[in-house]
N, C-alpha and C positions, 0 to 999 in steps of 0.2 A: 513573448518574452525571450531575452538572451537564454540559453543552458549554458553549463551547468546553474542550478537556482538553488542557491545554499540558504536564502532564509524562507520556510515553509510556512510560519504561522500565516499570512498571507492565503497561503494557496491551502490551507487544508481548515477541515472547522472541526481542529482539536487545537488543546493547548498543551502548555509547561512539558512535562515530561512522558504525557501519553503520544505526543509525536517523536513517532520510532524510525521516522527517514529522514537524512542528512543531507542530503540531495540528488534533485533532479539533474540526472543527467541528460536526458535526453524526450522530447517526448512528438506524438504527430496527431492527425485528426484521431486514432484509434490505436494508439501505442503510447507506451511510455515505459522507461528504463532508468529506475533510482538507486541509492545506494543507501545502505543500513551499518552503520557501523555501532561496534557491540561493545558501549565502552562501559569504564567500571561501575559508573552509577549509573548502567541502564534500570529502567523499571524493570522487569522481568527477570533478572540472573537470579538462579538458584543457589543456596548456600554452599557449592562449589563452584560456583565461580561461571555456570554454563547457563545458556541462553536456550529452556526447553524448548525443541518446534513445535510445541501446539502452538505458538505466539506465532507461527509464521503464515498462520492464518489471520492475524490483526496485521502483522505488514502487509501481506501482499493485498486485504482491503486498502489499504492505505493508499497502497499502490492508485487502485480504482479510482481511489478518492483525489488524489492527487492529479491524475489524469483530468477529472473532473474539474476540479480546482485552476488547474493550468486553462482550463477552457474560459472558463468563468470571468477569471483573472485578464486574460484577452479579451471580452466581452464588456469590461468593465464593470463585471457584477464582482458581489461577495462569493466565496464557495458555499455550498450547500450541502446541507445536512442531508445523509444518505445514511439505507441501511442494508446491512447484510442478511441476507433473505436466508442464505445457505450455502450448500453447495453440493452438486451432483456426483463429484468424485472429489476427494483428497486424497493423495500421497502424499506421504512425511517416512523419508529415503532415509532419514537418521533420528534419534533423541534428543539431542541437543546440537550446540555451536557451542564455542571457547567465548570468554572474556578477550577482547581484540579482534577478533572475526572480522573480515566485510563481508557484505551479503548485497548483490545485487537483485532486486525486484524487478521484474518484465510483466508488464501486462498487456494484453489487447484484447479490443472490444469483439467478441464473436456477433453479439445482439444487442443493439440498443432500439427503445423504444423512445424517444426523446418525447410524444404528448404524453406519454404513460408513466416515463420515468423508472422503465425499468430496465435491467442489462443485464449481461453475459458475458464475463470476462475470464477467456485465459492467461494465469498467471505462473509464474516461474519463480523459484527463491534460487539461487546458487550461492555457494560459499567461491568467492574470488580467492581467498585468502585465510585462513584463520590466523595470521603475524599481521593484521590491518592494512596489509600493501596490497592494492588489484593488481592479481594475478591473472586478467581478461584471457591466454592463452590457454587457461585449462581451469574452466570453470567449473565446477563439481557442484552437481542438481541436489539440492537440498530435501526442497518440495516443489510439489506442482497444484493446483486445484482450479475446476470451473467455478468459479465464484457467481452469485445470484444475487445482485445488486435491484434496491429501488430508491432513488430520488423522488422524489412527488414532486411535482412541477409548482404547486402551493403548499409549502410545506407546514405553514400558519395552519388553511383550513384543512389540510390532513389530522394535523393531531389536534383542531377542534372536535372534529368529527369522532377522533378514536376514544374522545375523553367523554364524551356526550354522550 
């Protein structure tokens, strides 16, 4: 696919307003580099107007997902439903983000298991900006975390199996 890819329901398997990236900027076999911008009717702003970063742990999955996504989408398939297993470290460098914020999302794959469906990604949050304009020269690290991702390769007979 061309980058930047500004419509995402395609590439990720979320919908309406729980998809929280605006788009892909950039992505490769085991990277990818999106954008989050924090406008007033996001889901998440709290009744002053800020964007807490515990949320910066559903973007930066997103990120994964997306990665994901983008592959799939090349592949000719649909995206696929993944889940977040955990994570072995999180940093969260601040409390919140402003209403108008960008927020660049970085991830890359450390471990992937592709028959297993499961990974290891490093990811990055940075505020570009908090006035909406990318600021790319002095990007200030919001959060960081290993994220523990799995895919199941059938994901029908996965949650047969879990409900049985």
């Amino acid at each position: 696919m061309q980058t930047p890819i500004r419509h995402l329901a395609p590439i990720l398997p979320h919908a309406g307003n729980m998809i929280l990236l605006d788009e892909i900027v950039t992505y490769s076999d085991s990277q990818l580099q999106a954008l989050a911008r924090i406008g007033p009717d996001h889901l998440f702003l709290d009744e002053n107007g800020q964007l807490p970063m515990w949320c910066a742990i559903e973007i930066m999955a997103q990120g994964v997902a997306a990665l994901a996504g983008c592959h799939a989408h090349d592949a000719g398939q649909p995206p696929k439903l993944g889940f977040l297993l955990g994570s072995r470290q999180i940093d969260i460098l601040r409390p919140s983000v402003a209403q108008g914020s960008l927020l660049c999302v970085q991830v890359e794959a450390s471990t992937r298991d592709e028959a297993s469906g499961f990974g290891v990604f490093e990811c990055r949050l940075s505020l570009l900006d908090e006035s909406g304009i990318a600021n790319t020269d002095s990007p200030q690290t919001v959060a960081t975390a290993r994220l523990s991702v799995f895919s199941p390769p059938d994901i029908e007979h996965y949650l047969q199996e879990q409900t049985a």
